[in-house]
C-alpha positions in Angstrom: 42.0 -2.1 25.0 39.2 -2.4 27.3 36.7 -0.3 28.4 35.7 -1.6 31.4 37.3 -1.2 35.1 39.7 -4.5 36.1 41.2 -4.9 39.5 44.7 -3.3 40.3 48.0 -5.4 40.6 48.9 -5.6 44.3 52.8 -6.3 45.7 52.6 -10.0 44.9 51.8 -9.4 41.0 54.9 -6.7 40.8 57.0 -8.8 42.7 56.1 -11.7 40.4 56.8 -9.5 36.9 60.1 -8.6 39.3 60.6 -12.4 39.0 59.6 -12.9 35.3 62.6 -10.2 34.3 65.4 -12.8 35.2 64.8 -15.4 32.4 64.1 -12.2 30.2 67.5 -10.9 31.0 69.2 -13.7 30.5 67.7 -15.3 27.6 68.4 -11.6 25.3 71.8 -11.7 26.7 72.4 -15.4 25.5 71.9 -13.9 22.1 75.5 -11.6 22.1 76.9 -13.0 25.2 79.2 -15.1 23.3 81.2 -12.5 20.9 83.9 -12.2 23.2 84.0 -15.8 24.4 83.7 -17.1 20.7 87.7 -17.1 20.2 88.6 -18.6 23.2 86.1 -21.8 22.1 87.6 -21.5 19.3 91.5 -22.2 20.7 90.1 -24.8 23.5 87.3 -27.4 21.0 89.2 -26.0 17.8 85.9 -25.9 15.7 86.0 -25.5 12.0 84.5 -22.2 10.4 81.6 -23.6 9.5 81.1 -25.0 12.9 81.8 -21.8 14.4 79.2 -20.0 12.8 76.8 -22.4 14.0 78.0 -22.3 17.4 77.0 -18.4 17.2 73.9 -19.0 15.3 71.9 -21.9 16.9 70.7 -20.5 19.9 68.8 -17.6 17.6 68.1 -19.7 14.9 66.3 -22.6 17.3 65.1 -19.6 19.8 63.0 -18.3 17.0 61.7 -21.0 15.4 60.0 -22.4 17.9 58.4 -18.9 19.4 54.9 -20.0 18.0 55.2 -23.6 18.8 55.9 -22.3 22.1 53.3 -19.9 23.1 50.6 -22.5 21.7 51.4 -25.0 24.2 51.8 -22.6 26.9 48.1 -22.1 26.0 47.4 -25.0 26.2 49.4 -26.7 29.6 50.2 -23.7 31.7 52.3 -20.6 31.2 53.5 -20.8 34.7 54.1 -24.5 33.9 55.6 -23.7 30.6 58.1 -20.9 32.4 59.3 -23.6 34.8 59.9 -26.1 32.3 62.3 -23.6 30.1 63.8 -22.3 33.4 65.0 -26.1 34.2 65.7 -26.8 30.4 67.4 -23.9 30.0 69.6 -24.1 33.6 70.6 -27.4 32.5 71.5 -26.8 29.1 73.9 -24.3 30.4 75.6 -26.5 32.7 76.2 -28.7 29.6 77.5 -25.7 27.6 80.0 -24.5 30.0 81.6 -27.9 29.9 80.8 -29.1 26.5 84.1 -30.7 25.4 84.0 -30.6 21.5 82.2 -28.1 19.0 79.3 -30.8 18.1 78.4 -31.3 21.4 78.2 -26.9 21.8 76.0 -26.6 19.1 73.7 -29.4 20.3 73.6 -27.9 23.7 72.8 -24.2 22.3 70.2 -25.4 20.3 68.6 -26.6 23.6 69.2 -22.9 25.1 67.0 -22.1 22.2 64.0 -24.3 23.0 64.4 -23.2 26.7 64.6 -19.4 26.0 62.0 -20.2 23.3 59.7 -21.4 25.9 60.4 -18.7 28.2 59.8 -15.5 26.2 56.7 -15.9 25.0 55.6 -16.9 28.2 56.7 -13.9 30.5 55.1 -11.2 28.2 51.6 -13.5 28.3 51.7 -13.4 31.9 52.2 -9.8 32.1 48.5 -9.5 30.1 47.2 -12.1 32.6 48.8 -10.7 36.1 47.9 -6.9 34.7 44.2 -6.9 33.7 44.8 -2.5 34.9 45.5 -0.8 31.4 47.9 1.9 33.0 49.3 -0.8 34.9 50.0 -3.1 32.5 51.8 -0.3 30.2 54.0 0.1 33.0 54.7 -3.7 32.7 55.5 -3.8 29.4 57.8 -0.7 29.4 59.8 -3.1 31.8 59.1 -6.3 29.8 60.5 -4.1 26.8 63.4 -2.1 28.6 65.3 -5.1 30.3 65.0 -6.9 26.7 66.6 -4.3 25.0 69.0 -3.9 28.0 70.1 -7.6 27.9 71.4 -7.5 24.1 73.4 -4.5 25.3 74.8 -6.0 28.2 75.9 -9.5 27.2 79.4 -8.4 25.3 79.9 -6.2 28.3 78.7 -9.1 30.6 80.9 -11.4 28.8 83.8 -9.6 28.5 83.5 -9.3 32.3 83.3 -12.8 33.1 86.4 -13.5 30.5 88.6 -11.4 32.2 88.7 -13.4 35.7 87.5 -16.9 34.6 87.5 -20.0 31.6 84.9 -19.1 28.5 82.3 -21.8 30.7 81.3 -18.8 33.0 79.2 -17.0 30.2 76.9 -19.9 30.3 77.3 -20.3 34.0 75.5 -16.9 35.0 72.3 -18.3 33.9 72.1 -20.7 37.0 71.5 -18.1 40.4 68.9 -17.0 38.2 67.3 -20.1 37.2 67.4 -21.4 40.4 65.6 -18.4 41.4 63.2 -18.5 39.2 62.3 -21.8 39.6 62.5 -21.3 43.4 59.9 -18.3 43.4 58.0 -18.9 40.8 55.5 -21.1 42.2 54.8 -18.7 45.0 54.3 -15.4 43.3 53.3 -16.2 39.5 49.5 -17.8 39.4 48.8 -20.5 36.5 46.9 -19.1 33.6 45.2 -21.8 31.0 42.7 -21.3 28.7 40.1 -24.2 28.5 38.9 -25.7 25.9 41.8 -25.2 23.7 41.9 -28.7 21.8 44.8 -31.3 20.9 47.6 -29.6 20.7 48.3 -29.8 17.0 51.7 -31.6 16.0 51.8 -31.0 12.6 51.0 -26.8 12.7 54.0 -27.1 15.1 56.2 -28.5 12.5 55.2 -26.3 9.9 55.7 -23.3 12.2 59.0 -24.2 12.8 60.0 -25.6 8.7 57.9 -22.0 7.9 60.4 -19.7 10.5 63.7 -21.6 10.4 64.9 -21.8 7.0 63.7 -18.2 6.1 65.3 -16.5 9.0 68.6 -18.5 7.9 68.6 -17.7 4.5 68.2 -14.0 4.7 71.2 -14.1 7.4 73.2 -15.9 4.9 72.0 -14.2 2.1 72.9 -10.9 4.0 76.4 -12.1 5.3 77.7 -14.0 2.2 75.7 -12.4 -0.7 73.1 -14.8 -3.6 73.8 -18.9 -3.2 71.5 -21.3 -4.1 71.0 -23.1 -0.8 70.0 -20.0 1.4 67.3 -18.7 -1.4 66.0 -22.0 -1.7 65.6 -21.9 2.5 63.7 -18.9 2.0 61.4 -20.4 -0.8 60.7 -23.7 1.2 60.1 -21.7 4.3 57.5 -19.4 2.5 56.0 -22.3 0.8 55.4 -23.9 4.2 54.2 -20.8 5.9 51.5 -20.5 3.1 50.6 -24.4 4.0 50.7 -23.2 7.5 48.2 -20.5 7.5 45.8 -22.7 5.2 46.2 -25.5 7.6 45.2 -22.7 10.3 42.2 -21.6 9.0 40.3 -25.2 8.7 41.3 -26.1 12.5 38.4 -25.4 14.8 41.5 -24.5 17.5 44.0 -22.9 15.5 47.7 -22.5 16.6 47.5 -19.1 15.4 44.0 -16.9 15.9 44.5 -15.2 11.8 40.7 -13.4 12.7 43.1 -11.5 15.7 45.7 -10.9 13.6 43.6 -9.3 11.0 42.4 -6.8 14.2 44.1 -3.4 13.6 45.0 -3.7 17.5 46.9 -6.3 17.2 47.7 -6.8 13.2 48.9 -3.2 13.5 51.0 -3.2 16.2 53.0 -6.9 14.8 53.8 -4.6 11.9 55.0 -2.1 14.0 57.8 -4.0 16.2 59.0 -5.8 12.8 59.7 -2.2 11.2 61.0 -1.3 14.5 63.6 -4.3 14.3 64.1 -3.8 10.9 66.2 -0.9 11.4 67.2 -2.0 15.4 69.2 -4.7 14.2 70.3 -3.6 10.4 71.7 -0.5 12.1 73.6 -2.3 15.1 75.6 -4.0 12.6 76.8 -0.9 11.6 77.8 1.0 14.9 79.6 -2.1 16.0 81.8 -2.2 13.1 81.9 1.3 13.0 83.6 1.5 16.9 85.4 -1.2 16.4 86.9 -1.1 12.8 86.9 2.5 12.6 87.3 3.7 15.9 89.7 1.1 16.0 88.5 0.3 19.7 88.7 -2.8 21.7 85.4 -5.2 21.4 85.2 -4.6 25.3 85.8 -1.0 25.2 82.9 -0.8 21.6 80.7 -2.9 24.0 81.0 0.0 26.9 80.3 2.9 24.2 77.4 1.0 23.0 75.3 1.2 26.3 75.3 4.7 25.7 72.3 4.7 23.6 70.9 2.3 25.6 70.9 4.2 28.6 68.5 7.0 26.6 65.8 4.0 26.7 65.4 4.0 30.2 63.6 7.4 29.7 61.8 7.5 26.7 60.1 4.0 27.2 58.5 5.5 30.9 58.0 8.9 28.7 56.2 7.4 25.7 53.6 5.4 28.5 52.9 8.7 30.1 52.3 10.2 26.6 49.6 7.6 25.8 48.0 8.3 28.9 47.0 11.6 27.7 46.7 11.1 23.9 46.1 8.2 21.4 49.2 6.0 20.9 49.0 5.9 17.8 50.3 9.7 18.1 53.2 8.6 20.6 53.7 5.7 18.2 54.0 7.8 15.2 56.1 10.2 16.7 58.5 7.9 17.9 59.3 5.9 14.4 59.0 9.9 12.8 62.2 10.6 15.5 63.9 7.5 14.9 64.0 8.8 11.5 65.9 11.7 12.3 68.2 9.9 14.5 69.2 7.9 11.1 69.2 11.1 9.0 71.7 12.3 11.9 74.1 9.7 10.9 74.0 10.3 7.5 76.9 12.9 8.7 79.1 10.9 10.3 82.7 10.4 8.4 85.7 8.6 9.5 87.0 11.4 11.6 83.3 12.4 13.4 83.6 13.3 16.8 82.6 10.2 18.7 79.7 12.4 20.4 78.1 13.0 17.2 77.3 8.8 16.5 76.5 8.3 19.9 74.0 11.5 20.0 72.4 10.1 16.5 72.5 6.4 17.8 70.6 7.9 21.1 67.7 9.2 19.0 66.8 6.8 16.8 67.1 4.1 20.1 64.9 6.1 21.6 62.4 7.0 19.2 62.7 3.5 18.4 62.0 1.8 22.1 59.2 4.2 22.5 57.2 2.6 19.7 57.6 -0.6 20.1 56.5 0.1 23.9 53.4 1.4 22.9 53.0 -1.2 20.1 53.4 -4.1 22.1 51.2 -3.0 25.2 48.3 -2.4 22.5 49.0 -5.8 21.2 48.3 -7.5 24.3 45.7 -5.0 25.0 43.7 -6.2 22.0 44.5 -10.0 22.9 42.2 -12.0 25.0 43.8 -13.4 27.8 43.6 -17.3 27.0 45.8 -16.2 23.9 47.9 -14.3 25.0 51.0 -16.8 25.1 50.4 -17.3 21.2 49.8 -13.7 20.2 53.2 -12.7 22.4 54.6 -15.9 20.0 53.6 -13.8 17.0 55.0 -10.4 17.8 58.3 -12.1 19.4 58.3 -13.7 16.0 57.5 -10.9 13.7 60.7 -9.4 15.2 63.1 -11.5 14.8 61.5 -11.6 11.2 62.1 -7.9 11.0 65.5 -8.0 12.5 66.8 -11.1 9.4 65.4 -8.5 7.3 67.3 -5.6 8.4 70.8 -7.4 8.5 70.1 -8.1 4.8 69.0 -4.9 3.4 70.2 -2.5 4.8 73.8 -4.5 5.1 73.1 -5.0 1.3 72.8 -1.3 0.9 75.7 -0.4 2.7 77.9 -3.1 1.0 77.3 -2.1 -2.4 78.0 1.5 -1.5 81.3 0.0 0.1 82.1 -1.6 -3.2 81.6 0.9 -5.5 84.1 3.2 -3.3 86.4 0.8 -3.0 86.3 -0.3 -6.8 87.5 3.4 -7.6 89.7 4.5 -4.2 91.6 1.3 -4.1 95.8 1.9 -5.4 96.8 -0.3 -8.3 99.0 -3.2 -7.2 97.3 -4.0 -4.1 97.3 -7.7 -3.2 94.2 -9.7 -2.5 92.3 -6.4 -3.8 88.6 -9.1 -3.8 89.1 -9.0 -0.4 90.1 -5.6 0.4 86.7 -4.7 -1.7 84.3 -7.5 0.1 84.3 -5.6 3.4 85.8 -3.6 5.8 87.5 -6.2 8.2 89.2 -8.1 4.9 91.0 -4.5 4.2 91.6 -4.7 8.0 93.5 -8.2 7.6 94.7 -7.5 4.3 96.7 -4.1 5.3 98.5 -5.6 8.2 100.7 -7.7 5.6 101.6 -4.5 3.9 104.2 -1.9 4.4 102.6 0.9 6.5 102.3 4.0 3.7 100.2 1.3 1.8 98.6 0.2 4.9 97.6 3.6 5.7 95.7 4.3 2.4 93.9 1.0 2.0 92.7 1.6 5.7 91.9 5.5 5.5 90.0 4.1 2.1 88.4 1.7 3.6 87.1 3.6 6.4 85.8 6.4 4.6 83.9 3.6 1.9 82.7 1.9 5.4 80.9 5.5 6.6 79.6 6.4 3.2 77.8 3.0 3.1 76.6 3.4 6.7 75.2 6.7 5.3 73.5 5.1 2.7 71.9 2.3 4.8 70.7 4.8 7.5 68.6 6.7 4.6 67.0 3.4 3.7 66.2 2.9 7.6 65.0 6.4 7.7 62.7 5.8 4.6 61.4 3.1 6.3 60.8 4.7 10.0 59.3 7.5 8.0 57.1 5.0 6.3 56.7 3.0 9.9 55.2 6.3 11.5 53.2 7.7 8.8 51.3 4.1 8.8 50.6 4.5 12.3 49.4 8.2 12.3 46.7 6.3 9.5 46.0 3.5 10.2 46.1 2.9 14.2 44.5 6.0 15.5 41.4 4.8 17.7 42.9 1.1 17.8 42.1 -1.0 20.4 39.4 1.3 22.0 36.5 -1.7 21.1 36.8 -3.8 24.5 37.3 -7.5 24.1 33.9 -8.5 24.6 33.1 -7.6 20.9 33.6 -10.5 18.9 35.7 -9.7 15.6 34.7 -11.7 12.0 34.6 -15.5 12.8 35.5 -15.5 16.2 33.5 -16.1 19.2 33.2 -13.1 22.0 36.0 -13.3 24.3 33.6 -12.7 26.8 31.8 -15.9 26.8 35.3 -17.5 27.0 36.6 -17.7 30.4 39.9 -18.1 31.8 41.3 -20.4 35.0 43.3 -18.4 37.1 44.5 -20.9 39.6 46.1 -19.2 42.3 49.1 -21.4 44.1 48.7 -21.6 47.6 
């Protein structure tokens, strides 16, 4: 962080971050705002499975893999320029969505909602470290920045559902344009253009390694987490760590890197990368879970899981604006700590919830590790931009957007792996004799779901009770491998962050030249 005294943001810079939120919002809600819409696609372009999954899948799959390319060239051209650009890319591409008329077209068109949201994100967290050079300030912008991304996840089933209750399945990706049009309206106005100089060609082929390096690895641990070992998935994974070593190599001989590895190897910033993929690690592994577990246990309504669900959401409004008022007073790496060190009791919380648990009791334990969870990735990402000087910030907001969704494919396929072995095992020695299509009934929860509505009900009844209770006792199991790690997350910044970022940018770290004989061009629109 630095040391020395910056200007404050006036009303135009917080009416421009006011501004910046819209493609935020939208753009985290594109990522869940089509599990209600998915079946009626499905009945109207009649995709095949296959098809369907990649329907779901593109938009994250293209969104991050092109995160680093992304904040590069925003770099590079313009992030104001680069914001406008996805704005119109992304406005348009939903247009197309809404009335895409067969399943290839839809996946075509959501892998251009990817590059658009992919050029957006990355850009609206740089520009918070350019229009906030104030550090208390510019905590106070990321809180936002880190609150209404958490919020848009939450909100798109709920959004969706919404939407699908009055209108066709083309009004989910119809939403996005008042925004856009907003954004593109206003932006030019309130949001000054940041560049760094002398940033060099912007180099094609890092851009297609980032993006060989990101794609396939993020795919295969998804597939390896949803469908268990095949070859083509761990061979994605091997080729995309193959290229991301080729890469990093490739990085280190340019004389302007994609990537700045001397930054990354700053505690500030290497620190708090680490941080927000632990933090997604267990965000996303866990989410599974309580979604299954309302719905499939609960036996509630996707809608009516989707309502319960913004319960512990609604905790993060108040320990994100807590946990920046902490590190006011103390070192973050304190808040930090404490935060991942709660989260881990939230998870230990859940460890005691059965079939028959009081709804209360999930929520409660789903509240504390949300919030324990939000507060530290809060803190890690304002001391990540903190540390970052501000002609790359758009590319060190790439690598921290990226090093979550990393964390997040990681998640999904350990701790689901966890929890679907547990499931097995149960299931292996619960399930009656006799029962048909038993291999399904002991792959997962929803196949004993569609297996017992073929059977007579007394049968029904004890595959399902079995099935639920297997289901718990594997979320159990995989929220003691999330608490291990949260424990592991907050001991490692009660260690190894305390004092970080207290050198101000001006000191050059190994190899680098001191940010302060690099200047940036602010130009102000008129």
């Amino acid at each position: 962080m630095e040391n020395s005294p910056h200007p404050r943001a006036g009303r135009k810079e917080w009416s421009a971050l006011g501004v910046l939120m819209l493609p935020l919002l939208l753009v985290s809600m594109d990522v869940s705002i089509l599990y209600f819409a998915i079946p009626y696609i499905s009945q109207d372009l009649e995709p095949g499975a296959t098809q369907q999954l990649w329907i779901l899948d593109m938009y994250g799959f293209v969104l991050a893999g092109l995160l680093i390319t992304m904040g590069a060239l925003g770099d590079r051209i313009g992030r104001r320029t680069l914001v406008l650009a996805g704005a119109a890319v992304f406005g348009a591409a939903s247009v197309a969505a809404a009335y895409a008329h067969t399943a290839e077209l839809l996946i075509a068109v959501r892998a251009l909602l990817g590059l658009g949201g992919a050029a957006l994100m990355p850009s609206t967290l740089a520009l918070i470290r350019n229009l906030f050079r104030d550090r208390k300030q510019r905590a106070q912008a990321v809180t936002l920045w880190t609150g209404v991304m958490t919020a848009g996840i939450s909100l798109g089933p709920v959004v969706s559902g919404l939407l699908l209750e009055h209108f066709w399945w083309g009004s989910v990706f119809l939403i996005n344009l008042p925004a856009m049009a907003l954004l593109l309206a206003l932006v030019p106005f309130l949001v000054p253009e940041f560049k760094a100089p002398q940033q060099g060609r912007f180099d094609l082929p890092s851009a297609a390694l980032s993006l060989g390096a990101l794609l396939p690895v993020i795919y295969g641990i998804k597939e390896l987490a949803q469908h268990g070992y095949a070859p083509l998935p761990a061979l994605g994974v091997s080729s995309g760590l193959v290229l991301g070593v080729v890469f990093v190599r490739r990085q280190k001989r340019l004389a302007h890197p994609m990537i700045d590895l001397g930054l990354l190897g700053r505690r500030a910033f290497g620190g708090p990368v680490v941080a927000n993929l632990l933090a997604m690690f267990a965000t996303v592994g866990m989410a599974v879970y309580l979604t299954q577990y309302l719905q499939s246990v609960l036996d509630m309504s996707p809608f009516e899981a989707a309502l319960w669900s913004l319960v512990p959401a609604a905790g993060l409004a108040v320990m994100a604006p807590t946990a920046a008022a902490l590190a006011q007073r103390v070192d973050r790496a304190y808040v930090m700590g404490g935060g991942f060190l709660g989260s881990a009791c939230g998870f230990l919380w859940l460890t005691q919830v059965h079939a028959d648990t009081a709804l209360w009791v999930t929520l409660t334990g789903a509240s504390v590790y949300a919030g324990g969870l939000v507060a530290a990735m809060t803190l890690a990402t304002e001391l990540a931009l903190g540390a970052t000087p501000p002609e790359r910030a758009g590319s060190a907001a790439a690598v921290l957007e990226s090093g979550q969704e990393l964390g997040g494919a990681l998640g999904m396929a350990i701790l689901g792996s966890i929890g679907a072995a547990v499931y097995s095992r149960d299931m292996a020695d619960a399930l009656p004799a006799g029962v048909p299509h038993a291999g399904a009934v002991r792959e997962t929860l929803g196949g004993a779901s569609t297996v017992a509505e073929r059977l007579p009900s007394s049968t029904a009844d004890t595959v399902l009770t079995a099935a639920r209770d297997a289901f718990t006792h594997g979320m159990g199991f995989a929220a003691i491998g999330a608490a291990v790690v949260m424990a592991a997350a907050g001991l490692f910044c009660l260690v190894l962050l305390r004092g970080a970022g207290t050198t101000p940018l001006g000191v050059a770290h190994a190899g680098q030249p001191p940010a302060a004989d690099l200047r940036i061009r602010a130009t102000r629109a008129s």
